[in-house]
C-alpha positions as CSV (number, residue, x, y, z in Angstrom):
1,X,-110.3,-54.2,-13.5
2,X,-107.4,-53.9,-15.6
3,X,-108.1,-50.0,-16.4
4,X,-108.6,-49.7,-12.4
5,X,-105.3,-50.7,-12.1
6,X,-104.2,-48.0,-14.6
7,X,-106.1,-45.3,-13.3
8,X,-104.8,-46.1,-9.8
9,X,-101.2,-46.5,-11.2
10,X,-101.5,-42.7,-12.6
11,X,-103.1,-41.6,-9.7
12,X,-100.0,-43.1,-7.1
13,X,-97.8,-41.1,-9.9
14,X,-99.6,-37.6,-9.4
15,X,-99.5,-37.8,-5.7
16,X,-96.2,-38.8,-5.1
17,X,-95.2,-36.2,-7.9
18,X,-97.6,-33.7,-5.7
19,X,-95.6,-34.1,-2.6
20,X,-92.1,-33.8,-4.3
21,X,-93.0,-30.6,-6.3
22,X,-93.9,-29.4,-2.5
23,X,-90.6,-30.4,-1.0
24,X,-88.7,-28.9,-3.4
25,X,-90.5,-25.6,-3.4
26,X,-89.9,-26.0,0.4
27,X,-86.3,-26.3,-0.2
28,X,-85.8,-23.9,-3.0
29,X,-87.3,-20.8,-0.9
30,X,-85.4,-22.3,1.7
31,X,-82.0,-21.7,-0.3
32,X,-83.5,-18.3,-1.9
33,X,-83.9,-16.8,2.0
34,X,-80.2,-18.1,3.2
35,X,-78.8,-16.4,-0.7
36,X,-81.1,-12.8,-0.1
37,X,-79.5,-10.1,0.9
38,X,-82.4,-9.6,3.3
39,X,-80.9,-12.8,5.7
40,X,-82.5,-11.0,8.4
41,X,-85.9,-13.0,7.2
42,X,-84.4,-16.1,8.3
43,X,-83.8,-16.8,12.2
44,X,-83.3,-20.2,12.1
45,X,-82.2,-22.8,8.9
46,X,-84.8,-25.2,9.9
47,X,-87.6,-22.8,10.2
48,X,-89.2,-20.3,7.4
49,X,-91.5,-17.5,8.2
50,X,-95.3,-19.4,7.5
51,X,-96.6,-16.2,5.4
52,X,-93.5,-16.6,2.5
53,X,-93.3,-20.4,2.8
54,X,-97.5,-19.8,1.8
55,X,-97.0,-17.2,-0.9
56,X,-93.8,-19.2,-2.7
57,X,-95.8,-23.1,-2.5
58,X,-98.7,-21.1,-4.2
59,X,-96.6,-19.3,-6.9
60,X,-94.0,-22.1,-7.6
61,X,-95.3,-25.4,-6.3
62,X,-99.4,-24.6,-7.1
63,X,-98.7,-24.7,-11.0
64,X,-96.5,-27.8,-11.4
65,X,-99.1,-29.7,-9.2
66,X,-102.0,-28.7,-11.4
67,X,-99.8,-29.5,-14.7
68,X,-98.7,-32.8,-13.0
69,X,-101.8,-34.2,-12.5
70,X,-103.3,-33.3,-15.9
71,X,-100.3,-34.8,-17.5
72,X,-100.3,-38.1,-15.3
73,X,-104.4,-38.6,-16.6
74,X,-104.3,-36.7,-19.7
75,X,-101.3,-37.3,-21.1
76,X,-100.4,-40.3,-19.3
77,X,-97.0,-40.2,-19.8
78,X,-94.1,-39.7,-18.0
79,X,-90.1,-38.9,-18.8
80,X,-87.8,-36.5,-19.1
81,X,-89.3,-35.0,-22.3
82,X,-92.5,-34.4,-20.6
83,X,-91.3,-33.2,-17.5
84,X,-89.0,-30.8,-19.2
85,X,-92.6,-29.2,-20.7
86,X,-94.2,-29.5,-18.0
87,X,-91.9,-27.2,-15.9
88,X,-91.3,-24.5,-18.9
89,X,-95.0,-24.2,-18.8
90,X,-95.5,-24.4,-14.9
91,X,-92.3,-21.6,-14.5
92,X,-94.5,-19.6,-16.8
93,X,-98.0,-19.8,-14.9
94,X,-96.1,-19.4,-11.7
95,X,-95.0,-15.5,-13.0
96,X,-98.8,-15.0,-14.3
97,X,-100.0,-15.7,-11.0
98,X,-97.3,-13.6,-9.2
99,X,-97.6,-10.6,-11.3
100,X,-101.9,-11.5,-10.3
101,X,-101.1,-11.4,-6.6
102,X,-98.5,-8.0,-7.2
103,X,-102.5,-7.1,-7.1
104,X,-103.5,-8.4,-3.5
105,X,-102.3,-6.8,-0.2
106,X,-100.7,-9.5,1.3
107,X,-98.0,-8.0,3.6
108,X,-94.5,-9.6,4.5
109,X,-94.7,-10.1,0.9
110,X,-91.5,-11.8,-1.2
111,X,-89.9,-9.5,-3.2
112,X,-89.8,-10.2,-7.2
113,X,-85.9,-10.6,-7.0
114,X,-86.2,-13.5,-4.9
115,X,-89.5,-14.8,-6.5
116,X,-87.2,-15.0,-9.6
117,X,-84.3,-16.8,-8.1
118,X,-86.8,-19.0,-6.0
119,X,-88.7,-20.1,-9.3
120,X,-85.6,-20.6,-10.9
121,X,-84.2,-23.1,-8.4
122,X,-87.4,-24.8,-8.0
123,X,-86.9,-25.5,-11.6
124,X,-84.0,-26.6,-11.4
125,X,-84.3,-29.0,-8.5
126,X,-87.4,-30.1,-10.4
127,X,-85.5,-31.1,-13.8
128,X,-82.4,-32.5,-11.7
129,X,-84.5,-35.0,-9.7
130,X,-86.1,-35.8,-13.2
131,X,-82.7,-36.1,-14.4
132,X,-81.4,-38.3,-11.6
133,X,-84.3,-41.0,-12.2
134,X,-83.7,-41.1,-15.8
135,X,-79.9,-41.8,-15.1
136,X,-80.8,-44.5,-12.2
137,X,-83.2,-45.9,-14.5
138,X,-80.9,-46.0,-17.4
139,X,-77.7,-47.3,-15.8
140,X,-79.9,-50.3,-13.7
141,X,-80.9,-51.2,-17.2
142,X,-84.8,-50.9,-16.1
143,X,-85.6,-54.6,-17.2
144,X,-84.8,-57.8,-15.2
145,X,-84.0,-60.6,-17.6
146,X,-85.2,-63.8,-15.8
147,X,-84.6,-67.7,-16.5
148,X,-87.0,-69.8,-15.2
149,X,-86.5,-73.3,-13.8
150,X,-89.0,-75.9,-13.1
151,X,-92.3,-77.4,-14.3
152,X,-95.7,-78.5,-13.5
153,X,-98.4,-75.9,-12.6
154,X,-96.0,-73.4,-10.1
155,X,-93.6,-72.6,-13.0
156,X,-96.8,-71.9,-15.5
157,X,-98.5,-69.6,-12.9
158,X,-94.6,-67.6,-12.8
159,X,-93.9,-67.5,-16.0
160,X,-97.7,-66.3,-16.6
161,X,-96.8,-63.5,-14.0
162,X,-93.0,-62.7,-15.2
163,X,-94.9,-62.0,-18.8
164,X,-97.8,-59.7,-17.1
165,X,-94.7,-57.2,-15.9
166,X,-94.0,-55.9,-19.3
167,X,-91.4,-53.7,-19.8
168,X,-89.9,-54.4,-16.0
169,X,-89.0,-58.1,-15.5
170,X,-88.2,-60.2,-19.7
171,X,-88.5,-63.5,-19.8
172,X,-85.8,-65.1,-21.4
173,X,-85.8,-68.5,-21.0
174,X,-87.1,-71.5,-19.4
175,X,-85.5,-74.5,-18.6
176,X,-87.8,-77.3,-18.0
177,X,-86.2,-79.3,-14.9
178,X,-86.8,-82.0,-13.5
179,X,-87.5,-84.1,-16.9
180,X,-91.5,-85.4,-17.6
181,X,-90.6,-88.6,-15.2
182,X,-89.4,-86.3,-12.4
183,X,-85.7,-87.3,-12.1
184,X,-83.1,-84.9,-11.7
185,X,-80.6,-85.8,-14.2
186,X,-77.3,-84.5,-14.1
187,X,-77.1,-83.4,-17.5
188,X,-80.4,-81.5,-17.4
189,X,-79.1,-79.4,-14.3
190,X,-76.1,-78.4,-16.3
191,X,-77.7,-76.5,-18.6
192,X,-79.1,-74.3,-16.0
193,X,-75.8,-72.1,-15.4
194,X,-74.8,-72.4,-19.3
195,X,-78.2,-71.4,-20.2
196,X,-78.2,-68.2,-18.4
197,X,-75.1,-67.1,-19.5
198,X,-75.9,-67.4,-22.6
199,X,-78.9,-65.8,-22.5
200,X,-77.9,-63.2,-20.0
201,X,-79.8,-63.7,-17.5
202,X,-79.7,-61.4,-14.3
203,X,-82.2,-63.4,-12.5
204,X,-82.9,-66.9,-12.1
205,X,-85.9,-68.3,-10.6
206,X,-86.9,-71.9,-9.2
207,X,-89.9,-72.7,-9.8
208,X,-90.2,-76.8,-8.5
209,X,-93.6,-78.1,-6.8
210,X,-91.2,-80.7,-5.0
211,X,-87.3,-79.6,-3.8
212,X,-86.2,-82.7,-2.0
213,X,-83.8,-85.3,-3.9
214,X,-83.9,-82.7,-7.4
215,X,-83.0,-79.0,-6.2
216,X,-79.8,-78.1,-8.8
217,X,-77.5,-77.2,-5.8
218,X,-73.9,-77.0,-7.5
219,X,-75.5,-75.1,-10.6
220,X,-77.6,-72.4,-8.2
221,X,-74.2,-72.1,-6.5
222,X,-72.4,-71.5,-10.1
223,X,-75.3,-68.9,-10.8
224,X,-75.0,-66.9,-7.3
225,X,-71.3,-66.8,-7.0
226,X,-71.3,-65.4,-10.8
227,X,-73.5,-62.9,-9.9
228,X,-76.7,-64.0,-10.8
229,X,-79.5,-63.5,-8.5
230,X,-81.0,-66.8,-7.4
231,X,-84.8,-66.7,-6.0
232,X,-87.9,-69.3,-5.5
233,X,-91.1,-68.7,-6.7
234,X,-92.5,-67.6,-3.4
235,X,-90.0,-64.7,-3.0
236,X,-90.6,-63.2,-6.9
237,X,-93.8,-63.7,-6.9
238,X,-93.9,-61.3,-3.3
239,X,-91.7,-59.1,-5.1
240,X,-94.2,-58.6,-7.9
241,X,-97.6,-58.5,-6.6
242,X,-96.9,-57.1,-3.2
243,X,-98.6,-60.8,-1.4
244,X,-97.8,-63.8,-0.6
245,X,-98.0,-66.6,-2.7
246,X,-99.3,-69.1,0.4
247,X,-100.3,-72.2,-1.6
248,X,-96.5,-73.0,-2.2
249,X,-94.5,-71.9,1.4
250,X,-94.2,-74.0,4.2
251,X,-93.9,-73.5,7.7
252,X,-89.9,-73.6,7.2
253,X,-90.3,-70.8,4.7
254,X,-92.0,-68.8,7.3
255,X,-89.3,-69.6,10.3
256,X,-85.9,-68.6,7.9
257,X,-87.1,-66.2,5.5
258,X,-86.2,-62.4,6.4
259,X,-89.6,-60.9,7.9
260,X,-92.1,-61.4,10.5
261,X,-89.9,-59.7,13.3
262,X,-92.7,-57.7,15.4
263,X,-90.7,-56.4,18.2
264,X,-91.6,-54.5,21.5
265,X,-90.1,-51.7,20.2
266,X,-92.0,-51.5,17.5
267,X,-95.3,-52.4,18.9
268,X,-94.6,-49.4,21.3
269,X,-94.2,-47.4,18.9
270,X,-97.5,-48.1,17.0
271,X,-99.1,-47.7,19.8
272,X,-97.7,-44.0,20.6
273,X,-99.0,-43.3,16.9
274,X,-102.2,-45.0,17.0
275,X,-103.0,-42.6,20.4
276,X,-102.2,-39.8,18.8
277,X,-103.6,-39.9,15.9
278,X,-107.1,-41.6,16.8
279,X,-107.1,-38.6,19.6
280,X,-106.6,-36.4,16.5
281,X,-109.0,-38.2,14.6
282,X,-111.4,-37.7,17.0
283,X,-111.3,-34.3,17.6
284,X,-111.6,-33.1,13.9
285,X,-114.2,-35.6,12.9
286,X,-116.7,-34.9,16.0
287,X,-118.6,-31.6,14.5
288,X,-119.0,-33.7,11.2
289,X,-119.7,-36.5,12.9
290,X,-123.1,-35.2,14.8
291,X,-124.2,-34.3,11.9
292,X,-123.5,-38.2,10.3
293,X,-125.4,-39.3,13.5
294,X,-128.2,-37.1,13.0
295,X,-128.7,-38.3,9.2
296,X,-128.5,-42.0,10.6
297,X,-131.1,-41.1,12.6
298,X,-133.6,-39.2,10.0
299,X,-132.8,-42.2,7.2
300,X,-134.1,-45.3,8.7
301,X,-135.0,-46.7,12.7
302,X,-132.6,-47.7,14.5
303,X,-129.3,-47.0,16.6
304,X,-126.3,-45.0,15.3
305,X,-124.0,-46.9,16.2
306,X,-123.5,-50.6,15.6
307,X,-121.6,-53.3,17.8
308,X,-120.2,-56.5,16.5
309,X,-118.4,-58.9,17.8
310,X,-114.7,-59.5,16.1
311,X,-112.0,-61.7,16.3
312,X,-109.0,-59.3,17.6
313,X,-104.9,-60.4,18.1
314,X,-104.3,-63.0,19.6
315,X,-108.1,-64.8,18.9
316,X,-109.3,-62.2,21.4
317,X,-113.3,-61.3,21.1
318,X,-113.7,-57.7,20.9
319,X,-116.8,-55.9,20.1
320,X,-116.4,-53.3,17.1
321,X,-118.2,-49.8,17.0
322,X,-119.4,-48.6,13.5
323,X,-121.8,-46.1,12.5
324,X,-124.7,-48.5,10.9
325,X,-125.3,-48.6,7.3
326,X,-127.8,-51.4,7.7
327,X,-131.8,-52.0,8.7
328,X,-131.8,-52.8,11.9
329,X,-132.8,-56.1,11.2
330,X,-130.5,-56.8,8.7
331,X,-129.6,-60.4,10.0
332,X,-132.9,-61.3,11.6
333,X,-133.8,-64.0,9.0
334,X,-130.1,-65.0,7.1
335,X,-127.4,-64.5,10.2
336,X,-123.8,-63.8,9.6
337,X,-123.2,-63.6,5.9
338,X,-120.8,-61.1,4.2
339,X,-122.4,-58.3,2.5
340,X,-123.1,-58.8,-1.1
341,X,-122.9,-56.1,-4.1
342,X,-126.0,-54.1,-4.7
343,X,-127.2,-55.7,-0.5
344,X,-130.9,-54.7,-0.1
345,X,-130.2,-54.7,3.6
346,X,-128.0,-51.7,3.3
347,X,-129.9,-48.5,4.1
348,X,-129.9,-45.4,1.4
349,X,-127.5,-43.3,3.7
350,X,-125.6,-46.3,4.5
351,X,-124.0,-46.7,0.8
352,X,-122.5,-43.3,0.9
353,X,-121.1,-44.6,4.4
354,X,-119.7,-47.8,3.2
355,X,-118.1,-46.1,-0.3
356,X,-116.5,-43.6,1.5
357,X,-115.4,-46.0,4.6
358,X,-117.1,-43.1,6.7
359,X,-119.0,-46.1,8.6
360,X,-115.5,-47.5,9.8
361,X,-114.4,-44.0,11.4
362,X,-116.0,-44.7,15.0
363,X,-113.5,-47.4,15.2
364,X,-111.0,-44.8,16.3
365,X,-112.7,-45.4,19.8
366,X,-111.5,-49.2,19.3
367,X,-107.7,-48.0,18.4
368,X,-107.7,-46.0,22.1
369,X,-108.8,-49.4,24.0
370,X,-106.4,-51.0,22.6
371,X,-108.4,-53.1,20.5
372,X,-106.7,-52.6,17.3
373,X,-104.1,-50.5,15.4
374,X,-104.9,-47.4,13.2
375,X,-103.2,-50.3,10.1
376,X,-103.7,-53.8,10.4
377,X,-105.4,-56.6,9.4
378,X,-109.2,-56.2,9.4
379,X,-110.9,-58.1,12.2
380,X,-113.4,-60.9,11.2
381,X,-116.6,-61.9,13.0
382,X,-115.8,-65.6,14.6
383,X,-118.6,-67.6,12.4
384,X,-116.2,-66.7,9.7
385,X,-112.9,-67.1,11.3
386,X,-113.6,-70.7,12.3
387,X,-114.6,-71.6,8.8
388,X,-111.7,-70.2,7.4
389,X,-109.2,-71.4,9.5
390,X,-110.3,-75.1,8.7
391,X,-110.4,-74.0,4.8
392,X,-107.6,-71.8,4.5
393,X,-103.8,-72.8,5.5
394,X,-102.0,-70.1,7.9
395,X,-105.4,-68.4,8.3
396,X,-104.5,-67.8,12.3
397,X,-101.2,-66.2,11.4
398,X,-103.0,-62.9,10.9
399,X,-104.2,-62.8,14.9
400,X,-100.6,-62.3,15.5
401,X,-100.9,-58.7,15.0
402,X,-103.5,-56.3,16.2
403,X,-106.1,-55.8,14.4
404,X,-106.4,-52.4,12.1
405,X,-108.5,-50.0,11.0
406,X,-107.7,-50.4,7.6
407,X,-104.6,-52.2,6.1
408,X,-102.8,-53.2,3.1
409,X,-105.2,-55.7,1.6
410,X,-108.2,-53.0,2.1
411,X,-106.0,-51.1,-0.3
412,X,-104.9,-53.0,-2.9
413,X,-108.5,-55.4,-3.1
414,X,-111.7,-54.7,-3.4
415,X,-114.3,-55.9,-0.9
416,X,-114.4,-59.9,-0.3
417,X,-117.7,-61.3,0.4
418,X,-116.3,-65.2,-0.1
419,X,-113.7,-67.8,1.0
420,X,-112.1,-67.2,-2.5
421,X,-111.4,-63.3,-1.5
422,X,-110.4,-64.4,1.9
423,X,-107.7,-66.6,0.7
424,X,-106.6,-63.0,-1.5
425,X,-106.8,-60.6,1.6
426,X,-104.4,-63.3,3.8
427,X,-101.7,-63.2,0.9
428,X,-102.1,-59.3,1.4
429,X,-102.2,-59.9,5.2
430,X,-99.5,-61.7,5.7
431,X,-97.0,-59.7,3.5
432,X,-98.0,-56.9,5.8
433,X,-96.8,-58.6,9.0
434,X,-94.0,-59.9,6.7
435,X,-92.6,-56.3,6.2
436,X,-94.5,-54.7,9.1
437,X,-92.6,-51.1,10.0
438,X,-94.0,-47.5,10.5
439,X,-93.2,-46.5,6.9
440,X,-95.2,-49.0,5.7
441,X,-97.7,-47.9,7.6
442,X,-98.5,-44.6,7.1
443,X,-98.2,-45.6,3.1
444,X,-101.3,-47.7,3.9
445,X,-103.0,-44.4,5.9
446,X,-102.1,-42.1,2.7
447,X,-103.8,-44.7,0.7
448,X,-106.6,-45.3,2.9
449,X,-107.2,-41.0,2.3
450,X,-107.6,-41.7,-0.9
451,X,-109.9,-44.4,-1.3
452,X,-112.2,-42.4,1.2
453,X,-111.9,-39.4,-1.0
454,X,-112.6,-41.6,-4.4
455,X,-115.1,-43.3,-2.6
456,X,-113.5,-46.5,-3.6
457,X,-115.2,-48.6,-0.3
458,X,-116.9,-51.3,0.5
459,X,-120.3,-52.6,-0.4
């Protein structure tokens, strides 16, 4: 699991690398055109002729993507050393391959004076924004030095998690407060504030099972107004791992913290995406998807398609469209229980499907009734939803939204087949409606490519 997490961590750095290396080939031949002496090429500043934009991403931007992603799985490292290497030795490929297409009639061609100027201030926007992150990174210090306050079982499972972040969050100190008989004694909440001065703290986190009758007001006030940043264990522990932590909020926490605002406007505006882009959808998936029918059809008896009933937003039953992946009789004898790894029910055609999420593509149809959302929370049939609301506190909180597609917990956890993985998908639900927007959102679509592409899907 742990090198999963590494791999994945080097692949996030090659794509986003990938799509900068783009952009500032985009903008260099956009500042090469406007500098030529042939200005004549460019009509407008916001639009470049498709042929050079074409011929420059391939000679500039083509090279430094190949390089990037060796380096981020090769080499796995990262820095200004590395990316000063990588773009000598990118700058030279990207000559090789012009001087290779000098070769090729392509007409409208760029002319070598401005391949040479473009190349040069793709370099150069390349090192700068290199440059810029190191100096960001350097003058923020990198690692938050945190002081923990508090005992019992919360403030083990913190510090536990402050000491998994290496190199980003240091643990400095804890302060053990309240005492072993659980009074808050004056003189043990004075040492909070003196404590993280003198270890120079720039965090402080509180970390207590119980507030009421021992919270260290005066000394949390001491620590703020001195510019230390004050946070409960719920809030870092969001920060961290990107879910909530639900065992230890309460409804209160929900109803003041900042979050969980989905507006009209908002809604209306996932809704305009999720039209257009299921419409898209759609369209380019229908050739490939007769023949995906037609090899449902030859693998095993049965229907293409599959209906089940889900639980949708606002505890609405709707019925979900898949392409099946199971024998027909899959639930003949056992009835509704998640699919296990290695499931003997699921057809030979069907584990391709389910790796590569192809199976949840007819769902589209679902996103243009108004069913669900292209990113969401993933609907759940109602045998499970009942049991889990009784097991599970703030289970129903997730109906608030419509259901998606896919959504942030399908991309950062693997497939759940028990209550246990339940409760880990809601801490992943829930800080998705927390910090719901339409940035977030198509984060969780680029990811979602890419777990189809590394078949990384379900069982």
């Amino acid at each position: 699991m742990e090198e999963h997490g590494i791999q994945r961590g080097y692949g996030k750095l090659a794509l986003s690398q990938c799509a900068l290396d783009v952009l500032a080939a985009v903008m260099a031949l956009q500042i090469t055109l406007l500098l030529s002496p042939m200005m004549a090429k460019v009509h407008n500043f916001f639009l470049l002729p498709a042929d050079d934009t074409l011929h420059f991403i391939v000679i500039a931007a083509f090279p430094s993507i190949i390089l990037g992603i060796i380096i981020a799985y090769a080499a796995r490292k990262k820095g200004l050393a590395i990316h000063l290497v990588k773009t000598m030795l990118s700058v030279l490929a990207s000559f090789i391959i012009f001087l290779a297409l000098e070769e090729v009639n392509i007409p409208h061609r760029l002319s070598s004076v401005e391949i040479t100027l473009g190349v040069a201030l793709f370099a150069t926007l390349s090192l700068g924004r290199e440059l810029f992150c190191a100096l960001r990174s350097w003058a923020s210090d990198g690692t938050c030095r945190v002081l923990l306050v508090g005992n019992g079982q919360l403030a083990f499972q913190i510090e536990e998690l402050i000491r998994s972040m290496s190199g980003k969050f240091q643990l400095v100190g804890k302060v053990h407060y309240p005492g072993p008989d659980n009074a808050a004694k004056a003189e043990d909440a004075q040492d909070i504030f003196e404590t993280a001065k003198r270890l120079d703290a720039n965090k402080v986190v509180i970390s207590l099972t119980e507030r009421r009758g021992v919270f260290p007001l005066q000394e949390m006030l001491n620590c703020k107004l001195s510019g230390i940043e004050v946070l409960d264990s719920p809030s870092l522990y969001e920060r961290l791992t990107g879910k909530l932590l639900i065992e230890n909020i309460t409804p209160s926490w929900f109803i003041f913290c900042h979050g969980f605002r989905v507006t009209p406007g908002l809604r209306l505006v996932k809704r305009a995406i999720d039209i257009a882009l299921s419409s898209l959808g759609l369209l380019c998936f229908a050739p490939f998807g007769l023949l995906v029918a037609l090899a449902i059809r030859l693998d095993s008896p049965g229907p293409v398609f599959f209906r089940q009933v889900r639980v949708g937003e606002g505890d609405q039953l709707f019925s979900l469209i898949k392409f099946r992946s199971m024998r027909q009789d899959a639930e003949k004898l056992s009835g509704a229980v998640w699919a296990q790894k290695n499931d003997n029910r699921v057809t030979r055609l069907g584990k391709f499907l389910r790796k590569s999420r192809i199976d949840e593509i007819p769902q589209l149809i679902n996103v243009l009734r108004g069913e669900m959302s292209l990113v969401g929370p993933r609907p759940e049939r109602p045998e499970f939803v009942r049991t889990l609301k009784e097991r599970i506190p703030y289970y129903s909180e997730r109906h608030f939204v419509k259901p998606g597609v896919s959504g942030w917990a399908q991309v950062r956890y693997p497939y759940g087949a028990s209550v246990e993985d339940a409760v880990e998908k809601l801490r992943y639900d829930l800080y998705y409606i927390k910090n719901i927007s339409i940035l977030l959102d198509f984060k969780i679509i680029l990811k979602t490519v890419a777990v189809m592409l590394f078949c990384r899907g379900g069982r």
